[in-house]
PyMOL Python script that loads the backbone (N, CA, C, O; Angstrom):
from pymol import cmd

cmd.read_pdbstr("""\
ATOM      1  N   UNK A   1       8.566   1.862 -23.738  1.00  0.00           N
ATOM      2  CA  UNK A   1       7.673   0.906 -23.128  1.00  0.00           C
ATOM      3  C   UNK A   1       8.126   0.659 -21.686  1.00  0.00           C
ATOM      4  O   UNK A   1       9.272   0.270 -21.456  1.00  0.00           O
ATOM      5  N   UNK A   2       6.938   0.956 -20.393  1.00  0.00           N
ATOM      6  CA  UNK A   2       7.724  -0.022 -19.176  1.00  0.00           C
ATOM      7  C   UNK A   2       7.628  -1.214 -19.085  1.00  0.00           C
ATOM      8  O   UNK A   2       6.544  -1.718 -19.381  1.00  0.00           O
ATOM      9  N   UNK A   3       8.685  -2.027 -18.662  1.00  0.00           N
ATOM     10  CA  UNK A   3       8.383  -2.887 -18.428  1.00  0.00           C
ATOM     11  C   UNK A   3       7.560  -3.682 -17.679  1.00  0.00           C
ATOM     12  O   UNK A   3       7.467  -3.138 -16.579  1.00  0.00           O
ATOM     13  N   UNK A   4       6.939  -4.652 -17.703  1.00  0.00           N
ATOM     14  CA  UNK A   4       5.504  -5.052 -16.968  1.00  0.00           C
ATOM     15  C   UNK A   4       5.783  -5.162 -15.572  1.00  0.00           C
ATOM     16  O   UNK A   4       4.772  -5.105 -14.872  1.00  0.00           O
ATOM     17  N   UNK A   5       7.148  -5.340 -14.806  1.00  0.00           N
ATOM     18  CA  UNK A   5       7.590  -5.949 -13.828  1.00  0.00           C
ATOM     19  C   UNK A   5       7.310  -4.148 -12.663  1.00  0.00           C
ATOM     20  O   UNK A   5       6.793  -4.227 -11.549  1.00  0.00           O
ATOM     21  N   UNK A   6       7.572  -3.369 -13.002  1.00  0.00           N
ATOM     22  CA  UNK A   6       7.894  -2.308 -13.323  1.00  0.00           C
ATOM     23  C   UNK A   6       6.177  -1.517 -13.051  1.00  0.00           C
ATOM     24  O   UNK A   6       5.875  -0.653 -12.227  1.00  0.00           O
ATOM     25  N   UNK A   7       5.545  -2.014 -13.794  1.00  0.00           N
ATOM     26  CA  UNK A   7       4.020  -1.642 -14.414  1.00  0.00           C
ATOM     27  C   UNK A   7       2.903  -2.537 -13.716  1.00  0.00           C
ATOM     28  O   UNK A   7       1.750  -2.250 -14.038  1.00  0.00           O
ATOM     29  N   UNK A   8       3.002  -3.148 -13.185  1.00  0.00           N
ATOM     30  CA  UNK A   8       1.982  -3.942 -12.889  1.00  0.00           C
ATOM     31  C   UNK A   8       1.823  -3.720 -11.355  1.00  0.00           C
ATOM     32  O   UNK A   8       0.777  -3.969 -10.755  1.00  0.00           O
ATOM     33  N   UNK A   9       2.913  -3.246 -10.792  1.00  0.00           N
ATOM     34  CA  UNK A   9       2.361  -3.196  -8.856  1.00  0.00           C
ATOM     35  C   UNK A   9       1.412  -1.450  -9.290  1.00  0.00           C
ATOM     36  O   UNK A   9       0.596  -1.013  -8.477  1.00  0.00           O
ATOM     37  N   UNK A  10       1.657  -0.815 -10.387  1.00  0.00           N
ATOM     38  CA  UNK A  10       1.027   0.376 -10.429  1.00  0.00           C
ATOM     39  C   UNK A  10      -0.495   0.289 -10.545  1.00  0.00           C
ATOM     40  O   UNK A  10      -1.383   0.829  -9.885  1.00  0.00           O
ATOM     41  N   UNK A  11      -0.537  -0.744 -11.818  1.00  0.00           N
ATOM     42  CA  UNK A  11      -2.037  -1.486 -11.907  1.00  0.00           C
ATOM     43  C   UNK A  11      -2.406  -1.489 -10.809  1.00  0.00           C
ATOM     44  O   UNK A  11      -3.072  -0.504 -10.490  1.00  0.00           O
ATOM     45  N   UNK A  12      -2.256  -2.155 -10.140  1.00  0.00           N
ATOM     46  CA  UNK A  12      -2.484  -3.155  -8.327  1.00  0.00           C
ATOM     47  C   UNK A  12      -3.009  -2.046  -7.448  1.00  0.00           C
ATOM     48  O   UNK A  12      -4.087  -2.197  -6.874  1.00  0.00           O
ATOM     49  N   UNK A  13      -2.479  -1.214  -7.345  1.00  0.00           N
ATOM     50  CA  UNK A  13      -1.895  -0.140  -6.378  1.00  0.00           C
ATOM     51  C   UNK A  13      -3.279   1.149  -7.016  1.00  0.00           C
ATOM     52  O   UNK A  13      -3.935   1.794  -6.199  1.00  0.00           O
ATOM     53  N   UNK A  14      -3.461   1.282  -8.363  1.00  0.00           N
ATOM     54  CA  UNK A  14      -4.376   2.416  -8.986  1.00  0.00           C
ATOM     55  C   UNK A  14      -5.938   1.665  -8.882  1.00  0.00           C
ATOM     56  O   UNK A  14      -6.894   2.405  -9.114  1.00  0.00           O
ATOM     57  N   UNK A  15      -6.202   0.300  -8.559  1.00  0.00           N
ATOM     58  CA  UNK A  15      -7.215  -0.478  -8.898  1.00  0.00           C
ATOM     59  C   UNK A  15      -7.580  -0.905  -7.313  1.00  0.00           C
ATOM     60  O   UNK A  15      -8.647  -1.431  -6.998  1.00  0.00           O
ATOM     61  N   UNK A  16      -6.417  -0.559  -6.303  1.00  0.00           N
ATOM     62  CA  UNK A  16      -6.981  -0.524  -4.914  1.00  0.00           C
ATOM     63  C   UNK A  16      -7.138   1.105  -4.807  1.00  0.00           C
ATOM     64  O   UNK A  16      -8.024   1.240  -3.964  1.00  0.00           O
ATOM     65  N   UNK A  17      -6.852   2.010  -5.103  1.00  0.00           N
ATOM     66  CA  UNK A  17      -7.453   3.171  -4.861  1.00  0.00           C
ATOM     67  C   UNK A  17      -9.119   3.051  -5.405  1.00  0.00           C
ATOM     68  O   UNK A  17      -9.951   3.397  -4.567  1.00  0.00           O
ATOM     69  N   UNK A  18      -9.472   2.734  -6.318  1.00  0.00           N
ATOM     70  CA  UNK A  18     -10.722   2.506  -7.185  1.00  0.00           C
ATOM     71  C   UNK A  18     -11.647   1.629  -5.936  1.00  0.00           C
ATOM     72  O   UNK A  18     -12.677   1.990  -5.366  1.00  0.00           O
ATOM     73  N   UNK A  19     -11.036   0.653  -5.807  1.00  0.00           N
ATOM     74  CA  UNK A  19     -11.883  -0.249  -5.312  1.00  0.00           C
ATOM     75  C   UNK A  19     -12.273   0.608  -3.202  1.00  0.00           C
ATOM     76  O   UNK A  19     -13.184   0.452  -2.389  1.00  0.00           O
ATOM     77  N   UNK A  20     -11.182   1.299  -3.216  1.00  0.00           N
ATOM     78  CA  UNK A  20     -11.343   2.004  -1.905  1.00  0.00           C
ATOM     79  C   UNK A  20     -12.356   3.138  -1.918  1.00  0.00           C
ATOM     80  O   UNK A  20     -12.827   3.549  -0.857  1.00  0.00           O
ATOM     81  N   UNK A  21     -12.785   3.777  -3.374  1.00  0.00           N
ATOM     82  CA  UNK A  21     -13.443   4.660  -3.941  1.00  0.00           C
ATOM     83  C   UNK A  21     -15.013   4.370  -3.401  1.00  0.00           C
ATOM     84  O   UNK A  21     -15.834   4.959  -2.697  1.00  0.00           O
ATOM     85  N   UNK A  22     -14.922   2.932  -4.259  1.00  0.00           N
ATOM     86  CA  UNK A  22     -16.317   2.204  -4.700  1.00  0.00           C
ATOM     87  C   UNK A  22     -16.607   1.262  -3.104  1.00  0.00           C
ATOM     88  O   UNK A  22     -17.561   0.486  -3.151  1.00  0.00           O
ATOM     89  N   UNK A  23     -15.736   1.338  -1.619  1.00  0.00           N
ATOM     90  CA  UNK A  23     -15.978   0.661  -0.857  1.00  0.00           C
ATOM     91  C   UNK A  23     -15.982  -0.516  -0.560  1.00  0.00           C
ATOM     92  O   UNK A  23     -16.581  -1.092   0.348  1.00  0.00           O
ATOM     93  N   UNK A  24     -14.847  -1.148  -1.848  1.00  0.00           N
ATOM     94  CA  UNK A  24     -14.711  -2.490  -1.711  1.00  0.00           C
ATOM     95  C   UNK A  24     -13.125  -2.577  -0.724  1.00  0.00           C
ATOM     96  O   UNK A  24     -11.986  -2.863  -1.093  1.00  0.00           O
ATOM     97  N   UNK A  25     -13.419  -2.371   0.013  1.00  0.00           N
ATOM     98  CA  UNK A  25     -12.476  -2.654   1.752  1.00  0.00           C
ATOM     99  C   UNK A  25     -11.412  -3.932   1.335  1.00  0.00           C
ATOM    100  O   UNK A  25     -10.194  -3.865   1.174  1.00  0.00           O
ATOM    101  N   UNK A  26     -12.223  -4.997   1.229  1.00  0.00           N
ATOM    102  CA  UNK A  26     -11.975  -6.366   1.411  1.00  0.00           C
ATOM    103  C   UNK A  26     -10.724  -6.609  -0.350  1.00  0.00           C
ATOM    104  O   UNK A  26      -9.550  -6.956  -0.480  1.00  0.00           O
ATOM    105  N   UNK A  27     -11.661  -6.256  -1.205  1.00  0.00           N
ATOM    106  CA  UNK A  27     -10.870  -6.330  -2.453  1.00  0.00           C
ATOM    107  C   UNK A  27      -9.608  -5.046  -2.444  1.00  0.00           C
ATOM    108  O   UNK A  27      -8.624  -5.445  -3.067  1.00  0.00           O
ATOM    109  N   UNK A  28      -9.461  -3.899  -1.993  1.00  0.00           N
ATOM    110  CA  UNK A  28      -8.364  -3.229  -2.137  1.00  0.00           C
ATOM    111  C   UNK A  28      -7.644  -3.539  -0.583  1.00  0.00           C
ATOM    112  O   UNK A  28      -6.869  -2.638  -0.264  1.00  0.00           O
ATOM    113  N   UNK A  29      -7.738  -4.383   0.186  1.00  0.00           N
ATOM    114  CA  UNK A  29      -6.963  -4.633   1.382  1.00  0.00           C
ATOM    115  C   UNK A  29      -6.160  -5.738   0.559  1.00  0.00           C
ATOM    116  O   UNK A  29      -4.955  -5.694   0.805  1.00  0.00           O
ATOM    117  N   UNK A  30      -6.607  -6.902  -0.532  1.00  0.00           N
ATOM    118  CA  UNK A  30      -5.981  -7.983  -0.989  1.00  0.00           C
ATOM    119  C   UNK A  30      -4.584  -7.069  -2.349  1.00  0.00           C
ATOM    120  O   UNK A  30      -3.442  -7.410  -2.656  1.00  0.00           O
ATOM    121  N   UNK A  31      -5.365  -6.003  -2.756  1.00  0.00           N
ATOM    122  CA  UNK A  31      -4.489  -5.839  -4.062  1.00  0.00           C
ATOM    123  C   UNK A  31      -3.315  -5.023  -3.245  1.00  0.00           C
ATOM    124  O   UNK A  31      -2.160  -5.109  -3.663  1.00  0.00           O
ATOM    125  N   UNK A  32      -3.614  -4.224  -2.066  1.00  0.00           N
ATOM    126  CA  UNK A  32      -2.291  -3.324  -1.461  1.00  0.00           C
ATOM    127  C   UNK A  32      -1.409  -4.509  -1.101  1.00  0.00           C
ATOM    128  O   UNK A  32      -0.217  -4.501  -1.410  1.00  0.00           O
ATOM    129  N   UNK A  33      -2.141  -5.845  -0.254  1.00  0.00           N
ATOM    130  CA  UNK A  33      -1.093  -6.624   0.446  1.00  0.00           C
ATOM    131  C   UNK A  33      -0.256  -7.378  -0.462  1.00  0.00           C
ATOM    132  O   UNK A  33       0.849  -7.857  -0.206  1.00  0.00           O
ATOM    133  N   UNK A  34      -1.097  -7.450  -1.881  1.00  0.00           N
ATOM    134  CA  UNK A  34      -0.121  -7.967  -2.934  1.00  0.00           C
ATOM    135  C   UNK A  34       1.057  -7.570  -3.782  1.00  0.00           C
ATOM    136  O   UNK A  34       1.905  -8.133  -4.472  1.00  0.00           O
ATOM    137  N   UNK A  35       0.638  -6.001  -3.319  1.00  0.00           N
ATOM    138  CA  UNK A  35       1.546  -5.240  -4.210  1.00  0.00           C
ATOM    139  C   UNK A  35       2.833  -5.213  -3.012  1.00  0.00           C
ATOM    140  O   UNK A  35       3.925  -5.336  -3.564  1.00  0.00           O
ATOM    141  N   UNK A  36       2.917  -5.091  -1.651  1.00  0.00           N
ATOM    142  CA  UNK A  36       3.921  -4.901  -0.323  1.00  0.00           C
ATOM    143  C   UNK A  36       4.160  -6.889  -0.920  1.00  0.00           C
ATOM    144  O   UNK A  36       5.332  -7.195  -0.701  1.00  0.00           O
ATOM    145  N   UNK A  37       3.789  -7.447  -1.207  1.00  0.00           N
ATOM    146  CA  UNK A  37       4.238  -8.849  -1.299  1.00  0.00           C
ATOM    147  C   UNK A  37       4.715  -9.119  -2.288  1.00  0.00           C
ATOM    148  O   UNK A  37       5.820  -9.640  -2.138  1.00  0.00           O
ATOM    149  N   UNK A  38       4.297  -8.975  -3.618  1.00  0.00           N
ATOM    150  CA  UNK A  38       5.169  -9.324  -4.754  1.00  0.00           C
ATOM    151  C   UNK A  38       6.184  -8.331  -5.061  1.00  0.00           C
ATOM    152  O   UNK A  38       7.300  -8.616  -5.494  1.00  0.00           O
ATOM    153  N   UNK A  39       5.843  -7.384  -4.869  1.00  0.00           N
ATOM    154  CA  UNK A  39       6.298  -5.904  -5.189  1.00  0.00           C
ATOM    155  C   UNK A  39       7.256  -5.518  -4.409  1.00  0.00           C
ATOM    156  O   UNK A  39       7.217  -4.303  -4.606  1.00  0.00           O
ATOM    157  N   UNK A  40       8.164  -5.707  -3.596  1.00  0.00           N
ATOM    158  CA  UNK A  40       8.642  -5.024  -2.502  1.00  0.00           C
ATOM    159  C   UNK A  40       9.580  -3.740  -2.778  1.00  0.00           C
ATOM    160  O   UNK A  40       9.718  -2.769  -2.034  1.00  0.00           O
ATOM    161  N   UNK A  41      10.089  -3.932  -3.817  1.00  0.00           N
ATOM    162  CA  UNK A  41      11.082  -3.365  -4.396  1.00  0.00           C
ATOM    163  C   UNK A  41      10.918  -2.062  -4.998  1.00  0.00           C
ATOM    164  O   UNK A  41      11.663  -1.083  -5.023  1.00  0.00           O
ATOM    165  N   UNK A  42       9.684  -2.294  -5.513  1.00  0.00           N
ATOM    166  CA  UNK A  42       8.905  -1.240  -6.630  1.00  0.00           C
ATOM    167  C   UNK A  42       8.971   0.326  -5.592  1.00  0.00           C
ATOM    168  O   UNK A  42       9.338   0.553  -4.439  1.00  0.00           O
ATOM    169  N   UNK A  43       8.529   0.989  -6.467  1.00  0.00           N
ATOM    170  CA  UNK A  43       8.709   2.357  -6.042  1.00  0.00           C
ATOM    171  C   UNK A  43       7.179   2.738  -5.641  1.00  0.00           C
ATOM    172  O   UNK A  43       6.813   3.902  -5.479  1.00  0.00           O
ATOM    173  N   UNK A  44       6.430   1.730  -5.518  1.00  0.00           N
ATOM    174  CA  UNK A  44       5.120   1.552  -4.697  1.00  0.00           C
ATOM    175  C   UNK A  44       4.537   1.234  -4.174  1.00  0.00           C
ATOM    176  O   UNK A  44       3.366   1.319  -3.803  1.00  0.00           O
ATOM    177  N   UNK A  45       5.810   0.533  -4.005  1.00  0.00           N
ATOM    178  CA  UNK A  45       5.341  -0.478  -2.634  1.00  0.00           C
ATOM    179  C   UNK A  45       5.037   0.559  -0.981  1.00  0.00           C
ATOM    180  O   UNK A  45       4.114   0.615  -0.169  1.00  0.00           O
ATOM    181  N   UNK A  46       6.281   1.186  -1.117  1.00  0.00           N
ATOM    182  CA  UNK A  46       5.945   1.887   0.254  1.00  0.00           C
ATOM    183  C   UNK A  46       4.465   2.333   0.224  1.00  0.00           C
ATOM    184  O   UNK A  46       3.627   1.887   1.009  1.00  0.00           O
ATOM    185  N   UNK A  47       4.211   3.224  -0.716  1.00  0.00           N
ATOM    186  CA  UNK A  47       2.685   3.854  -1.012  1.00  0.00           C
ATOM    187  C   UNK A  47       1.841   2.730  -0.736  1.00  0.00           C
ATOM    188  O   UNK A  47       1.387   2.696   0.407  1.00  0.00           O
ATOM    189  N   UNK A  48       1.518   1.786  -1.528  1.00  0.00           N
ATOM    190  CA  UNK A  48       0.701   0.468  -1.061  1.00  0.00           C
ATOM    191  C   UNK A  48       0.701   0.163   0.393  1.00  0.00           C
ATOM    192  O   UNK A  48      -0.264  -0.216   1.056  1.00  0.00           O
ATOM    193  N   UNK A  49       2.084   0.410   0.854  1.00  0.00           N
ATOM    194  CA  UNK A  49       2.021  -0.347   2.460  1.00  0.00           C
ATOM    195  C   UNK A  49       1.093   0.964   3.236  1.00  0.00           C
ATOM    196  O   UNK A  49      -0.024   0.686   3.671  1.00  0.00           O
ATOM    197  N   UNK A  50       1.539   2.135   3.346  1.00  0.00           N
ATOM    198  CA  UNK A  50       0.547   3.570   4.315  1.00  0.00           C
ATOM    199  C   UNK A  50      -0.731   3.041   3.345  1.00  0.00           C
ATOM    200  O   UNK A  50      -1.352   2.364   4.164  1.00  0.00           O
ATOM    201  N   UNK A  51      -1.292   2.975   2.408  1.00  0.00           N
ATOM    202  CA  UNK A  51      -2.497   3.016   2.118  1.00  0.00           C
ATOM    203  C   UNK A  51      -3.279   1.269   3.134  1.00  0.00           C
ATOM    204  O   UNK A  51      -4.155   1.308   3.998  1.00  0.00           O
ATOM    205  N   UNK A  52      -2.799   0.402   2.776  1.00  0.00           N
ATOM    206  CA  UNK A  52      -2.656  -1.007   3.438  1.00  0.00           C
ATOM    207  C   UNK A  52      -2.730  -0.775   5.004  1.00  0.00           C
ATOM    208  O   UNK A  52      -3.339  -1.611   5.672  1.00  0.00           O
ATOM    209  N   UNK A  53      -2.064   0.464   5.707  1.00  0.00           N
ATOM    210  CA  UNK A  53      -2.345   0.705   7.007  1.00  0.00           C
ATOM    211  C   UNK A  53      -3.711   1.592   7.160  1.00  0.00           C
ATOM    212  O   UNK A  53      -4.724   1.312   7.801  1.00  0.00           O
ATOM    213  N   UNK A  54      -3.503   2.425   6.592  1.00  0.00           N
ATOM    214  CA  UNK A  54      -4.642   3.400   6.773  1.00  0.00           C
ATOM    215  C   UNK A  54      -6.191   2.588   6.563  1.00  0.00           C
ATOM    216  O   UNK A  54      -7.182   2.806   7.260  1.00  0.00           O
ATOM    217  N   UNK A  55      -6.117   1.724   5.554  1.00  0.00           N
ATOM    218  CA  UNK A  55      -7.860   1.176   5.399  1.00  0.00           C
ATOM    219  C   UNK A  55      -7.557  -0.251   6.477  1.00  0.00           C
ATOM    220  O   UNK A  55      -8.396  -1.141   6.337  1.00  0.00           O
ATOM    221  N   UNK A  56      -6.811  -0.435   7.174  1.00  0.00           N
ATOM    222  CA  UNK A  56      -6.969  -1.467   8.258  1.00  0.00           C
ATOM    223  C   UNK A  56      -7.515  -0.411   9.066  1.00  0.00           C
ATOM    224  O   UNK A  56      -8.704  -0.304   8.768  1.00  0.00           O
ATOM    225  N   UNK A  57      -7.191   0.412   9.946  1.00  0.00           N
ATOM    226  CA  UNK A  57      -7.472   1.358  10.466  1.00  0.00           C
ATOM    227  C   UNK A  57      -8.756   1.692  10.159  1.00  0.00           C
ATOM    228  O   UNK A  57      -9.487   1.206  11.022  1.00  0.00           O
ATOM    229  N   UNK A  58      -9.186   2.108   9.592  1.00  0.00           N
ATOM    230  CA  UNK A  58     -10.708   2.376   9.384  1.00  0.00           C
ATOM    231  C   UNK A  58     -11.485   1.315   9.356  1.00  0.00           C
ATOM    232  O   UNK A  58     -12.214   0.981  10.290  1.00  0.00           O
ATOM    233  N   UNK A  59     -11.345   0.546   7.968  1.00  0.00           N
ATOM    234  CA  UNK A  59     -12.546  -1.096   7.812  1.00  0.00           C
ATOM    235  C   UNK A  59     -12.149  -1.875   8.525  1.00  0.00           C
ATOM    236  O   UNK A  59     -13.050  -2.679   8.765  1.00  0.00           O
ATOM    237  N   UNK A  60     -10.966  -2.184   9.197  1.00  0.00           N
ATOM    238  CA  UNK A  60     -10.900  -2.909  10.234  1.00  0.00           C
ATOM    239  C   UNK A  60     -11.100  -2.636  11.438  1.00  0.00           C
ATOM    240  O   UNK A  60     -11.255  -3.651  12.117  1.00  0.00           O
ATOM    241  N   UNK A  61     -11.172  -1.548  12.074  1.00  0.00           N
ATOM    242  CA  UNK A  61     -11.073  -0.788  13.069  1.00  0.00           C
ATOM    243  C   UNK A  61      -9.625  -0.982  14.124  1.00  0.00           C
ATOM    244  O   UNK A  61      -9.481  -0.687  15.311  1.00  0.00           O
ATOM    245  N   UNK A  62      -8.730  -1.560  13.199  1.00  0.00           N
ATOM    246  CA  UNK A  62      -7.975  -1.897  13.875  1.00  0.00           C
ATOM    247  C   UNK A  62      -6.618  -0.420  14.203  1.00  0.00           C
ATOM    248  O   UNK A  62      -5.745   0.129  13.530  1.00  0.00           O
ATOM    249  N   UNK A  63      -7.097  -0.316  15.460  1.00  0.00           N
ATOM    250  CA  UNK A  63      -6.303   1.097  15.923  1.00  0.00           C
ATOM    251  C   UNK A  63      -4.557   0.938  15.777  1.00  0.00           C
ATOM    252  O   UNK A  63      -3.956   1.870  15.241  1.00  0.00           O
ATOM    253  N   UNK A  64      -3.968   0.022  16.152  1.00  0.00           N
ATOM    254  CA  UNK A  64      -2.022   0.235  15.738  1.00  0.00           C
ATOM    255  C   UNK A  64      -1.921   0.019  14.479  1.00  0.00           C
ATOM    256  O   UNK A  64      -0.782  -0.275  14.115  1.00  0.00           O
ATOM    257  N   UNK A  65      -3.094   0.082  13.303  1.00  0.00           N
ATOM    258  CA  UNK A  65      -2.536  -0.546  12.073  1.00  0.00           C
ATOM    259  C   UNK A  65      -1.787   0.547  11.464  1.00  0.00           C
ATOM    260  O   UNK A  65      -0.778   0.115  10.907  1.00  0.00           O
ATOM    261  N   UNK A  66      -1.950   2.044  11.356  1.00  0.00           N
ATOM    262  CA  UNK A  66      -0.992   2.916  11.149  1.00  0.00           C
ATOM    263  C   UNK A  66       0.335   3.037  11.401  1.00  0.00           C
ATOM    264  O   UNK A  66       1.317   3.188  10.675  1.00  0.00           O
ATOM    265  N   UNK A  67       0.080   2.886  13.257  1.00  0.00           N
ATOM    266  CA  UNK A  67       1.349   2.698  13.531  1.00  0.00           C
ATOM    267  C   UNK A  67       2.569   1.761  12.897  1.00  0.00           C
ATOM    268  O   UNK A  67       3.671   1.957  12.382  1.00  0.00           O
ATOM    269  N   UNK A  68       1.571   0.424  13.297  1.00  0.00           N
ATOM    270  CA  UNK A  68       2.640  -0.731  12.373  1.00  0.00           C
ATOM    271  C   UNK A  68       3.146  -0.438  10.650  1.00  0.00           C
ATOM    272  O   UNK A  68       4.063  -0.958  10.015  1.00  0.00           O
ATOM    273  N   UNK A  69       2.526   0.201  10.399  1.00  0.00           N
ATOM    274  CA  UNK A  69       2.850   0.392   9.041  1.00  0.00           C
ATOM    275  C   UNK A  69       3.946   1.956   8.826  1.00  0.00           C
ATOM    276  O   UNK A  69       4.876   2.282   8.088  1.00  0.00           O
ATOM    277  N   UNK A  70       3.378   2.407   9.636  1.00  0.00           N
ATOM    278  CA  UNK A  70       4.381   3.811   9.769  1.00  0.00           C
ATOM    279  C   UNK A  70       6.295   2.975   9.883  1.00  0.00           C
ATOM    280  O   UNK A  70       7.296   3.164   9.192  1.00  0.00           O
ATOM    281  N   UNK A  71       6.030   2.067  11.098  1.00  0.00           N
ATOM    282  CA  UNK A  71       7.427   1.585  11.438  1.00  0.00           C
ATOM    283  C   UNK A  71       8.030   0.624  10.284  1.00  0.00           C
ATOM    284  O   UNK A  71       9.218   0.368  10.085  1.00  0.00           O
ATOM    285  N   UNK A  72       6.600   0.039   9.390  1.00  0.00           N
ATOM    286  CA  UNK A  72       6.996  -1.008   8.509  1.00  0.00           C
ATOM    287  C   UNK A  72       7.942  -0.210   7.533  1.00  0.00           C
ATOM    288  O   UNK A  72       9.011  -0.676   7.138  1.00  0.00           O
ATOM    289  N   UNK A  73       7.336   1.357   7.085  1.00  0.00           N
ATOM    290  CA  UNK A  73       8.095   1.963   6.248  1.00  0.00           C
ATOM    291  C   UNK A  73       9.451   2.923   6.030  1.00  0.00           C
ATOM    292  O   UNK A  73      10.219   3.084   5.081  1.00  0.00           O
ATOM    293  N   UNK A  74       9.371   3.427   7.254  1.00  0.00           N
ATOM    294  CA  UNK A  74      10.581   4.069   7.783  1.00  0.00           C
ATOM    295  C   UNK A  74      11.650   2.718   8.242  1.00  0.00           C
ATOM    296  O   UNK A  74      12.743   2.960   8.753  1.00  0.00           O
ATOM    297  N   UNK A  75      11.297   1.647   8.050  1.00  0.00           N
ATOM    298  CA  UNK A  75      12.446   0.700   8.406  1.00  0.00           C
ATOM    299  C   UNK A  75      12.858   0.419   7.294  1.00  0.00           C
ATOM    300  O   UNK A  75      14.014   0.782   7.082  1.00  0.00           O
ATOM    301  N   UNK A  76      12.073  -0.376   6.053  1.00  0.00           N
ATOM    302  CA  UNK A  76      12.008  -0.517   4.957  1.00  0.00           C
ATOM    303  C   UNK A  76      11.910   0.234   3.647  1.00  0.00           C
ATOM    304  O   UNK A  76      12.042  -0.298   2.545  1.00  0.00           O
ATOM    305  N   UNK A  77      11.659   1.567   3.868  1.00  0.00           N
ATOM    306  CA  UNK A  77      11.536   2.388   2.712  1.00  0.00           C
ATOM    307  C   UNK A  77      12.030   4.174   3.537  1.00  0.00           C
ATOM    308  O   UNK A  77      11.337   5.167   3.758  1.00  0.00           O
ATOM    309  N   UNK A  78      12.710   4.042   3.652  1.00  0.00           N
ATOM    310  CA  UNK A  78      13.234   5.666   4.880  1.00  0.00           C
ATOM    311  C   UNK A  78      13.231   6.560   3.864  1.00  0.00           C
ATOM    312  O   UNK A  78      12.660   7.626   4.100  1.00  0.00           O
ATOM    313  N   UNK A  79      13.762   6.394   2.696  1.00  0.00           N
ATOM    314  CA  UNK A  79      13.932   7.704   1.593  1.00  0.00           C
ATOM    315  C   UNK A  79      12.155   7.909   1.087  1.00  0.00           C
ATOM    316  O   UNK A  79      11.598   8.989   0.884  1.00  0.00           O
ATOM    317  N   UNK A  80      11.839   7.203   1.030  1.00  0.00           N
ATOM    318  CA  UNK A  80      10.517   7.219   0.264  1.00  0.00           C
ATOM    319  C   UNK A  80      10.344   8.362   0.442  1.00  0.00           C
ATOM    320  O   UNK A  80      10.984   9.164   1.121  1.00  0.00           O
ATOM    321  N   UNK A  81       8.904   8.556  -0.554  1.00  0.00           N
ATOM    322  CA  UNK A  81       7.604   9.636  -0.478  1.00  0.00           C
ATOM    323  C   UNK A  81       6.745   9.284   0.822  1.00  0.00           C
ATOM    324  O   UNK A  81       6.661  10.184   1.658  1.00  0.00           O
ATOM    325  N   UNK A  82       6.174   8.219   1.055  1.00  0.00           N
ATOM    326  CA  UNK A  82       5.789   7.645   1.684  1.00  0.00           C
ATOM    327  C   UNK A  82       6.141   8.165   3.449  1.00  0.00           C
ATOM    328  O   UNK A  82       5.425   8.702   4.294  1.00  0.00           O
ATOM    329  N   UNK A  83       7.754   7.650   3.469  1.00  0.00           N
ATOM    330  CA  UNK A  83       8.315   8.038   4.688  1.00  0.00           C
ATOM    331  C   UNK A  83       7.831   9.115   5.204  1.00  0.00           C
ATOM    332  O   UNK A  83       7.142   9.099   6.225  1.00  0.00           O
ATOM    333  N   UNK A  84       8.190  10.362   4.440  1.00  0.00           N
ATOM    334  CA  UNK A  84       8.054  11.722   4.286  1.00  0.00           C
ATOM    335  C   UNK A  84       6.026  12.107   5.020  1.00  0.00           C
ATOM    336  O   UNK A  84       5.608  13.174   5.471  1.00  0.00           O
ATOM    337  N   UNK A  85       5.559  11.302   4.917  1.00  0.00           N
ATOM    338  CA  UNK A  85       3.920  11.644   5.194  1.00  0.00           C
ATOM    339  C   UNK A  85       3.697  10.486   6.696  1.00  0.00           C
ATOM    340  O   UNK A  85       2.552  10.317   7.114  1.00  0.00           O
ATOM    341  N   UNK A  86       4.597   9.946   7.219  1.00  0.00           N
ATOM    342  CA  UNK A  86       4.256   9.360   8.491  1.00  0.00           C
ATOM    343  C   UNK A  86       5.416  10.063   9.237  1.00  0.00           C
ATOM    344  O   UNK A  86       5.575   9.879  10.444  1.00  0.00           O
TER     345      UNK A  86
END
""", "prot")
cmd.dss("prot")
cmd.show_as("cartoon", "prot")
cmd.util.cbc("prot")
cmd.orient("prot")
């Protein structure tokens, strides 16, 4: 069994891909920032944070949001998967 602590930023994180699917911007911008917020630790958080940059970047149009998030993760997550793709 995983544990829920463990299991639940994955929920978060698989249900903002969905909702990014279906064009809900606004609802998978809240579940990535929750998962980089409750989650920090998790092994998905980094992933949550580049996805969290990338749809600012687009639905927001906000142009450094990559950037900021590129630096958020290589500061905070350097080994990652994540790292590895910015």
């Amino acid at each position: 069994m995983i544990p829920a602590p463990a299991f639940l930023p994955l929920l978060d994180l698989g249900q903002a891909l969905v909702g990014l699917r279906r064009g809900r911007f606004d609802e998978a911008l809240a579940l990535l920032e929750g998962v980089v917020a409750r989650h920090p630790e998790s092994v998905f958080a980094p992933e949550a944070l580049w996805w969290l940059g990338a749809v600012q970047q687009v639905a927001k149009r906000d142009r450094e949001a990559l950037a900021r998030t590129r630096r958020m993760i290589l500061e905070s997550y350097p080994n990652s998967a994540a790292a590895l793709r910015v």
